[in-house]
DRENDOTOR-977778 format. One record per atom (N, C-alpha, C, O): y, z, x; atom name. Coordinates in steps of 0.02 Angstrom, whole numbers. Layout:
N
<rec <Y, Z, X>, CA>
...
***
This chain:
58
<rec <-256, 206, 796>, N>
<rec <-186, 193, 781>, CA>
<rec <-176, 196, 706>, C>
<rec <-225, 186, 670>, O>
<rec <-124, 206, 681>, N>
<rec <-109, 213, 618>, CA>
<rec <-65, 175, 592>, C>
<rec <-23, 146, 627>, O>
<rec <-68, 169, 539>, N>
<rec <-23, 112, 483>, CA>
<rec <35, 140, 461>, C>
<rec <26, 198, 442>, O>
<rec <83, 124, 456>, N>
<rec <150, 111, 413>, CA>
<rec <148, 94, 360>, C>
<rec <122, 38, 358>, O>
<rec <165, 114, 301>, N>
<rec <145, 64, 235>, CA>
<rec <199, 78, 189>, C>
<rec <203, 135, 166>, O>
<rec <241, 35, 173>, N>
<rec <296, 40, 133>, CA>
<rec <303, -5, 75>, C>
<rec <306, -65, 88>, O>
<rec <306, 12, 12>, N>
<rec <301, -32, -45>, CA>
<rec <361, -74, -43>, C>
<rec <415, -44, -37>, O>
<rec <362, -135, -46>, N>
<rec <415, -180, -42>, CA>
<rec <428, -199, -117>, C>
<rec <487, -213, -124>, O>
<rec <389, -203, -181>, N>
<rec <387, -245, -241>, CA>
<rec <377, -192, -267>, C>
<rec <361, -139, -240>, O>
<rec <387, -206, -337>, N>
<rec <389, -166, -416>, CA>
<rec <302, -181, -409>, C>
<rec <265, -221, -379>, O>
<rec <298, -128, -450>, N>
<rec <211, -134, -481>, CA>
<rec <198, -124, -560>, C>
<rec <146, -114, -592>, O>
<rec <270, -129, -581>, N>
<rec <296, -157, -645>, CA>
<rec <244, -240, -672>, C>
<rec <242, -288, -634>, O>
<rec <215, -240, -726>, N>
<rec <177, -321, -724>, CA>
<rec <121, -317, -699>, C>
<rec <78, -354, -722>, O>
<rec <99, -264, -636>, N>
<rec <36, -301, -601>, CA>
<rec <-39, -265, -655>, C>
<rec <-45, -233, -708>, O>
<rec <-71, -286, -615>, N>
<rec <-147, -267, -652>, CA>
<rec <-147, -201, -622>, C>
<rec <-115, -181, -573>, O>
<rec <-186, -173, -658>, N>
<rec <-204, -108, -682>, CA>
<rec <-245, -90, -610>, C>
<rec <-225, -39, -583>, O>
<rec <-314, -134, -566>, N>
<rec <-322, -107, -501>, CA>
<rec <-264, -114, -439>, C>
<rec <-264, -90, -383>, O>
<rec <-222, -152, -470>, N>
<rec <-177, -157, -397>, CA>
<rec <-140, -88, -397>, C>
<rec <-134, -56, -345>, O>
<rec <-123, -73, -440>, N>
<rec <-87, 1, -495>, CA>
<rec <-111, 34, -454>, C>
<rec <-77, 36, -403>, O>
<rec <-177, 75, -451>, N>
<rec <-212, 110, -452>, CA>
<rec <-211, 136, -361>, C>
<rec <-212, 191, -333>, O>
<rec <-209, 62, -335>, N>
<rec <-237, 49, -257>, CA>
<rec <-185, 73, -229>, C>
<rec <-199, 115, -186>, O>
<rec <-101, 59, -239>, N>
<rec <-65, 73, -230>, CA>
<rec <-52, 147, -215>, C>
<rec <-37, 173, -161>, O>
<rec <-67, 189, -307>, N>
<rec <-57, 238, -298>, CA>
<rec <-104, 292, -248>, C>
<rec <-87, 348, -230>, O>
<rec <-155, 262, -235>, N>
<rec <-212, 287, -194>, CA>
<rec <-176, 287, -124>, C>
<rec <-200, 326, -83>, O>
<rec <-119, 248, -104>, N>
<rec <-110, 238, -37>, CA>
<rec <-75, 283, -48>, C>
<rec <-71, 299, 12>, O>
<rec <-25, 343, -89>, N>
<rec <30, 353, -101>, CA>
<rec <87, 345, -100>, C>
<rec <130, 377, -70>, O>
<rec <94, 281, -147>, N>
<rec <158, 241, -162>, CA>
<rec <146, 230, -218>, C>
<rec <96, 207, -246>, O>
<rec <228, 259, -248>, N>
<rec <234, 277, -325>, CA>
<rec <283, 239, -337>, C>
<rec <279, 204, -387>, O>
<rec <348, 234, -294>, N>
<rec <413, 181, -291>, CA>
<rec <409, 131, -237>, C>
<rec <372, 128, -187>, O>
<rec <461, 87, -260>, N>
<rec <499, 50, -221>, CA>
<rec <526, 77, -162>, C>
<rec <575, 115, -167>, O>
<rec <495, 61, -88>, N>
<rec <543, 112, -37>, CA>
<rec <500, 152, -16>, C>
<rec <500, 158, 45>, O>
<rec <455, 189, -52>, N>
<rec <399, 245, -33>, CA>
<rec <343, 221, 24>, C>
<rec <298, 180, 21>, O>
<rec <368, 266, 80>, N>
<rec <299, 263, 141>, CA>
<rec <270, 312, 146>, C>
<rec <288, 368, 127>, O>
<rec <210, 290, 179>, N>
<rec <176, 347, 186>, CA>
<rec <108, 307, 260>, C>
<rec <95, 247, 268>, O>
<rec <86, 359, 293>, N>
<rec <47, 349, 347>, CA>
<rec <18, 348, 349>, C>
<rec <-3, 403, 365>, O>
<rec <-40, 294, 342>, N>
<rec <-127, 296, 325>, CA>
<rec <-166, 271, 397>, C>
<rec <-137, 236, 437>, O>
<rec <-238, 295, 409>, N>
<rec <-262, 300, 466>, CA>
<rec <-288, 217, 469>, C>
<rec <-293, 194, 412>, O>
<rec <-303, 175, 516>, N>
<rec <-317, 114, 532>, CA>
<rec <-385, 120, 530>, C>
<rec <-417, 129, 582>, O>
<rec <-422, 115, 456>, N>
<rec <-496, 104, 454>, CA>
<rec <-517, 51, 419>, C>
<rec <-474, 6, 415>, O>
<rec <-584, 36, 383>, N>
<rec <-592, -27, 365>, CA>
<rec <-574, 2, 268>, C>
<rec <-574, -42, 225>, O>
<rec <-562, 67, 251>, N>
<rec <-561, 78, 177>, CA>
<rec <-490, 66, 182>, C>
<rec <-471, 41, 129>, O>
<rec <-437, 74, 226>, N>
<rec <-374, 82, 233>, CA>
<rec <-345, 1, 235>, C>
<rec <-290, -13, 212>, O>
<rec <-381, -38, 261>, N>
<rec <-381, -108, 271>, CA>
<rec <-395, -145, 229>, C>
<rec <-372, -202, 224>, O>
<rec <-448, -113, 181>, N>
<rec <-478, -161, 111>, CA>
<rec <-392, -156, 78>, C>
<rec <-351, -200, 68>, O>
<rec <-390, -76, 68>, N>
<rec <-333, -83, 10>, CA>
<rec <-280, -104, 22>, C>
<rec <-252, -125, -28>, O>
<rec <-239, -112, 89>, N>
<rec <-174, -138, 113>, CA>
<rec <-225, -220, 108>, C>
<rec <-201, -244, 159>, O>
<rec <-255, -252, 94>, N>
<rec <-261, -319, 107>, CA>
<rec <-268, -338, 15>, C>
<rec <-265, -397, 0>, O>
<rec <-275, -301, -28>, N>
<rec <-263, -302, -101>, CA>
<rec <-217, -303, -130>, C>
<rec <-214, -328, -186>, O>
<rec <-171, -275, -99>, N>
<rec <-111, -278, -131>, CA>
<rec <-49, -289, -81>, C>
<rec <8, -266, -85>, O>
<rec <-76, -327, -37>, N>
<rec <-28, -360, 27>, CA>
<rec <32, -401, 14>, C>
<rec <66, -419, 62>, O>
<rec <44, -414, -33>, N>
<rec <90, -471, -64>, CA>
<rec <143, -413, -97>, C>
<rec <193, -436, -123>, O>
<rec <135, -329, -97>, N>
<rec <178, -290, -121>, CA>
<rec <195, -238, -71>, C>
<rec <219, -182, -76>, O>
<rec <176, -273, -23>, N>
<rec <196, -200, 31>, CA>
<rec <204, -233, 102>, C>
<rec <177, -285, 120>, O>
<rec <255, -185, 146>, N>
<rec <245, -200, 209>, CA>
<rec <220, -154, 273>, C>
<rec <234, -95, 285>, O>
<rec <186, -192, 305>, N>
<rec <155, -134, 354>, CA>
<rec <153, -142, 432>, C>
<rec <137, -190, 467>, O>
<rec <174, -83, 447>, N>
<rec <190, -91, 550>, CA>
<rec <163, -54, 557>, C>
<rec <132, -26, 512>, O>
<rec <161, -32, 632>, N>
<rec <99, 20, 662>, CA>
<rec <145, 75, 671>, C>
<rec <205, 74, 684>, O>
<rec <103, 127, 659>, N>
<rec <150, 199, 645>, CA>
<rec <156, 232, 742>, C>
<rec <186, 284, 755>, O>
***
């Protein structure tokens, strides 16, 4: 099954790996989704920067 992942928060302020993790998911804005596969590398990074994004099952 696959993930939903939509940036909810600015990444304006944050640290430089949350930055990074983000853009790795590909989310560049506010609003930007994109469909990542339900694995455990896909799970580390949506659980890092969980407090800036929201996620449902695709």
């Amino acid at each position: 099954m696959a993930k939903k992942v939509e940036l909810a928060k600015s990444l304006i302020g944050r640290k430089q790996d949350q930055i990074a993790t983000a853009h790795s998911l590909g989310l560049r804005k506010i609003g930007d989704v994109t469909v990542q596969p339900d694995n455990a590398a896909t799970q580390g990074k949506i659980q890092k920067i969980s407090h800036l994004v929201k996620v449902t099952e695709a």
